[in-house]
Backbone bond lengths (Angstrom), bond angles and torsions (degrees), N, CA, C in turn:
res aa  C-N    CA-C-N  psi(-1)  N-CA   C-N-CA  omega(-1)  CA-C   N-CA-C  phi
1 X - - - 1.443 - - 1.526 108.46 -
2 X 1.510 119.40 129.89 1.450 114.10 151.48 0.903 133.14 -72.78
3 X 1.394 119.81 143.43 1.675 137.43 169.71 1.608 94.40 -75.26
4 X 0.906 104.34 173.44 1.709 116.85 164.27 1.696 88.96 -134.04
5 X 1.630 90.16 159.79 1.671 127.00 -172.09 1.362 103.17 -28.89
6 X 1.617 95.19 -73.71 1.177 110.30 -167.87 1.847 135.56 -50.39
7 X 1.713 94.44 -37.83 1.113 113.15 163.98 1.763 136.06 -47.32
8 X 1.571 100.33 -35.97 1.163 135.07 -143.05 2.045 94.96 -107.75
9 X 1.526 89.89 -49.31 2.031 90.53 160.49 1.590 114.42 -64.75
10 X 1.604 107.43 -55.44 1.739 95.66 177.87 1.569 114.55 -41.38
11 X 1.356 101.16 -54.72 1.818 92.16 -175.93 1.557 112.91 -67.95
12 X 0.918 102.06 -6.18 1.897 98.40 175.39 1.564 104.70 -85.57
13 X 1.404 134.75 -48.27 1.314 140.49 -167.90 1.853 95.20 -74.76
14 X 1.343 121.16 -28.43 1.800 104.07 -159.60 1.365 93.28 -81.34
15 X 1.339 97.78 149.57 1.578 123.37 -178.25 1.603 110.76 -72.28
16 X 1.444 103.46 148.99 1.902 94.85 172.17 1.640 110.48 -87.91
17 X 1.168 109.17 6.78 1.146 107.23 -179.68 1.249 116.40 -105.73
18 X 1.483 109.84 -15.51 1.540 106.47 148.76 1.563 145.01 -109.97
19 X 1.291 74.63 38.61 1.794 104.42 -177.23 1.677 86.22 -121.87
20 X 1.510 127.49 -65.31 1.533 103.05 -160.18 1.500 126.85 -36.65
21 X 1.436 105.11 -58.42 1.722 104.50 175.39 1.499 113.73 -36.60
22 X 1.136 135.64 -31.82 1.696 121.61 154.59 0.889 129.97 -77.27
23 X 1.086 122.42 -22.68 1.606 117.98 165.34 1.409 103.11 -58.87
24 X 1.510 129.87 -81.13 1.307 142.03 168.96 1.538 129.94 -16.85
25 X 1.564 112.29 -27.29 1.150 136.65 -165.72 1.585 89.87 -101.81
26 X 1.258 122.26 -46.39 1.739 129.14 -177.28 1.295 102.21 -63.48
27 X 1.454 127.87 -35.15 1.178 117.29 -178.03 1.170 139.99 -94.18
28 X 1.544 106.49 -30.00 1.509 122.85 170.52 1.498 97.66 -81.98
29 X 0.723 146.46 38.03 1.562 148.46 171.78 1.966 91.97 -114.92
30 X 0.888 108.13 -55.10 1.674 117.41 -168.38 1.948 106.22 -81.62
31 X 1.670 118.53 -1.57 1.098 110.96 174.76 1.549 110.74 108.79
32 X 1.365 95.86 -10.45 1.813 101.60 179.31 1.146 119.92 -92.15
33 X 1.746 118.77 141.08 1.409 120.68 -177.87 1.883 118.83 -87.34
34 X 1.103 102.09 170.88 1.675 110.86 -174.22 1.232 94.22 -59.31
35 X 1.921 112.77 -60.08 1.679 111.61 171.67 1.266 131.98 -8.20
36 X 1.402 99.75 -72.23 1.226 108.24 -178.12 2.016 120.51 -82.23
37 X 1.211 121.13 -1.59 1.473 137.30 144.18 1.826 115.19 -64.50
38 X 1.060 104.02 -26.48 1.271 104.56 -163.38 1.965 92.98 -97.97
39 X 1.195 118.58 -54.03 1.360 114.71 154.41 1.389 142.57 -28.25
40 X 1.329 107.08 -32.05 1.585 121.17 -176.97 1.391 105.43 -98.28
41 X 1.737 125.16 -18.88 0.957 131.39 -171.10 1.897 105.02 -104.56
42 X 0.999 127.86 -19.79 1.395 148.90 122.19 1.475 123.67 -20.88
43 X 1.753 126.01 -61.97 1.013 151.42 -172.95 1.942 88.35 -71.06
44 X 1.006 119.57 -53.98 1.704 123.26 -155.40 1.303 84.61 -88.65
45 X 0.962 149.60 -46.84 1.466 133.08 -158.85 1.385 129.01 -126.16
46 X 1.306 111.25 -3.31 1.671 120.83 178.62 1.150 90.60 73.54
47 X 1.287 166.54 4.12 1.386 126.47 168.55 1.440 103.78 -81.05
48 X 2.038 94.98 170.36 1.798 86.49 169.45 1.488 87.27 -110.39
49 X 1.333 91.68 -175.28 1.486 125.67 -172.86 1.536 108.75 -24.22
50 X 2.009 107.19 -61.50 1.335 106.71 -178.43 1.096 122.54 -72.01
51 X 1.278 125.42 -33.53 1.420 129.30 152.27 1.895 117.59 -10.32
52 X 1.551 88.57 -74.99 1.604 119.50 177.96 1.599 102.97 -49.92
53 X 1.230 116.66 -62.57 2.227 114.22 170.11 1.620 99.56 -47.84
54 X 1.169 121.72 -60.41 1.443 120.07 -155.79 1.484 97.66 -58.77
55 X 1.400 118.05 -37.90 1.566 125.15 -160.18 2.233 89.05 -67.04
56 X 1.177 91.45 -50.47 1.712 101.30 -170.74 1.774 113.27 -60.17
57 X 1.375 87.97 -39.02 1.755 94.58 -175.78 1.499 91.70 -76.51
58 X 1.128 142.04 -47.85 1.665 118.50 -169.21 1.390 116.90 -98.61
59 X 1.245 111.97 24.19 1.177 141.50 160.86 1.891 108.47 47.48
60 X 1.241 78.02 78.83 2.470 85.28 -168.46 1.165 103.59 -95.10
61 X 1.135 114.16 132.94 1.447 134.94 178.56 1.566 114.55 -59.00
62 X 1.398 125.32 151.66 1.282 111.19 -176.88 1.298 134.26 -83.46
63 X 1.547 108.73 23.89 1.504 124.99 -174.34 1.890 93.61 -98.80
64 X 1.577 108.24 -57.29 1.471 101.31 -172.39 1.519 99.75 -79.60
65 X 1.584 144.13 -22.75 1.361 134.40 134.35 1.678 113.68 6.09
66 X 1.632 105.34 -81.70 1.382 112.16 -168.65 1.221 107.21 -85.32
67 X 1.461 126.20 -28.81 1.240 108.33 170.78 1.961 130.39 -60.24
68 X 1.379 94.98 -24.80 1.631 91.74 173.37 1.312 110.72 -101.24
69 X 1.598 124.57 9.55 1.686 125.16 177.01 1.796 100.75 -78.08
70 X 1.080 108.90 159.76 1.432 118.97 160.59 1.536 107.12 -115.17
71 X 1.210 106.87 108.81 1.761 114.20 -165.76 1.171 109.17 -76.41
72 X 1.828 136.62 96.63 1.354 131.57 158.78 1.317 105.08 2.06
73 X 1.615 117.59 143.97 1.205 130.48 154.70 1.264 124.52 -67.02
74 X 0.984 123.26 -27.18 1.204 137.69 -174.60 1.864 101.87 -79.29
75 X 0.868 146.92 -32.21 1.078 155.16 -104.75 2.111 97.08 -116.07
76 X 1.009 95.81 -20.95 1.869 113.01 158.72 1.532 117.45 -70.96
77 X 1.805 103.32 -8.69 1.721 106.86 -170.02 1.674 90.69 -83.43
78 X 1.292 126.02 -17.91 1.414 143.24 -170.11 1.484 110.81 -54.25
79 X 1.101 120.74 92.67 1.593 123.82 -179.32 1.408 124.55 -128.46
80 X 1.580 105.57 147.62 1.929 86.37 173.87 1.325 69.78 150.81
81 X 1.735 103.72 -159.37 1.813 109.39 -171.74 1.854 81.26 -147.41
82 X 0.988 91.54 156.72 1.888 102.18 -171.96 1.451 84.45 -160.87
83 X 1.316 99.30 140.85 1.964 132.73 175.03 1.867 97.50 38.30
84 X 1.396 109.68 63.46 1.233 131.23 174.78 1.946 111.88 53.73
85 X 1.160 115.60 27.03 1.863 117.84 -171.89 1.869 85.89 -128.80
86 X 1.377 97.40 131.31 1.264 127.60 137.71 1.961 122.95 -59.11
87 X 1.782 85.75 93.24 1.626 91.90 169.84 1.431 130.67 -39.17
88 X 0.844 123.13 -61.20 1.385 141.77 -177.52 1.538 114.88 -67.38
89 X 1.646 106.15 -19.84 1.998 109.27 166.38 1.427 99.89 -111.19
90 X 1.210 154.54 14.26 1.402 159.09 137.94 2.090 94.21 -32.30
91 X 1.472 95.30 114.87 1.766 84.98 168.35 1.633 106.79 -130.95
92 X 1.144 115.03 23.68 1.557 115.14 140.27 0.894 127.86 -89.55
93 X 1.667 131.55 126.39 1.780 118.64 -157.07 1.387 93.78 -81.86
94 X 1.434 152.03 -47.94 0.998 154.26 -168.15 1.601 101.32 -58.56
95 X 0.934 134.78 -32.46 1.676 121.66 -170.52 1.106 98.21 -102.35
96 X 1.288 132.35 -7.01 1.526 147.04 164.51 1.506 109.38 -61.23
97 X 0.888 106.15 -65.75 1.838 125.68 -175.10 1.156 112.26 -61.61
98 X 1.680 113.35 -29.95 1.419 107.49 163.89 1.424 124.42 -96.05
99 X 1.127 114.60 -12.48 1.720 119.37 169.55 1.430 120.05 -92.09
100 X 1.876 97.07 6.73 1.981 109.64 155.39 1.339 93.84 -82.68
101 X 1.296 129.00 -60.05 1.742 140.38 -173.90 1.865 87.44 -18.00
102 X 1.728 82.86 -83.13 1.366 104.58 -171.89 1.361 128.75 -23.65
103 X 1.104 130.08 -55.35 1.576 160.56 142.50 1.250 85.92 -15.90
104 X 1.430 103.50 -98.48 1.730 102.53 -152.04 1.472 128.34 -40.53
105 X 1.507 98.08 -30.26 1.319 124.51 -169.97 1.890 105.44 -67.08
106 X 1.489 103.71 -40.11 1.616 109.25 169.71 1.461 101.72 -83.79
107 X 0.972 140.94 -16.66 1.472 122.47 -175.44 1.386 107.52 -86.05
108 X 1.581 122.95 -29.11 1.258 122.05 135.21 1.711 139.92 9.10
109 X 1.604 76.03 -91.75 1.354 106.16 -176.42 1.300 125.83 -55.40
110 X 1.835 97.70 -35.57 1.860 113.06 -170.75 1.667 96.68 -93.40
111 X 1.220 121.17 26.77 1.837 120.68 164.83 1.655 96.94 83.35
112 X 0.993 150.51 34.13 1.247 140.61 144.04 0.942 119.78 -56.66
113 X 1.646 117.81 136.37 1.664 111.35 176.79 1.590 107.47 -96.64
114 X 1.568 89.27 162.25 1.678 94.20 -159.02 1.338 121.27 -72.54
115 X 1.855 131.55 -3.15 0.816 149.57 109.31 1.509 145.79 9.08
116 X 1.696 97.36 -55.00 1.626 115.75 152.11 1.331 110.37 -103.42
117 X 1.192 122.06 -14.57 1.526 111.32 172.63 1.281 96.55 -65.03
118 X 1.592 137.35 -74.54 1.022 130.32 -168.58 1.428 129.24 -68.57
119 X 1.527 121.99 69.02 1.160 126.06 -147.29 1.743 104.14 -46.52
């Protein structure tokens, strides 16, 4: 599936720091801890934890986000369709990388263990 331009800049300019509180909010709603949010987000990008605050406290957009992540290899095993796009036909790598985020972040939520999350 294509993104269009425009689509594809908004998700480059929004902050992860104003995206985490939904993620976090998606999960502890279903019984899941930050821990384990912060793990999966760890798993996708090599940062650790403080990394992940520092990224939130200076509030980085999700273009320099992925640009300073080192994206698991594994992280292409990432499939499914999240906020109506087919992962795997996404052909902007940047809206790609975040609709793996995305993914994991719902597979989360729907009781997956972190095990298969982290393929």
């Amino acid at each position: 599936m294509k993104t269009t331009a425009k689509h594809n800049e908004r998700i480059a300019v929004m902050t992860f720091a104003s995206v985490y509180p939904h993620y976090l909010l998606k999960i502890e709603k279903k019984g899941r801890s930050e821990a384990e949010l912060l793990k999966i987000i760890e798993w996708l990008t090599g940062f650790t934890q403080t990394q992940i605050r520092f990224m939130i406290e200076e509030e980085i957009n999700f273009d320099v986000f992925f640009e300073r992540a080192e994206l698991h290899p594994n992280a292409a095993l990432i499939r499914g369709v999240i906020c109506g796009y087919s992962i795997e036909e996404i052909q902007n790598p940047l809206t790609r990388k975040v609709r793996y985020l995305d993914k994991l972040v719902d597979e989360l939520a729907k009781g997956k263990s972190l095990d298969k999350i982290l393929r």
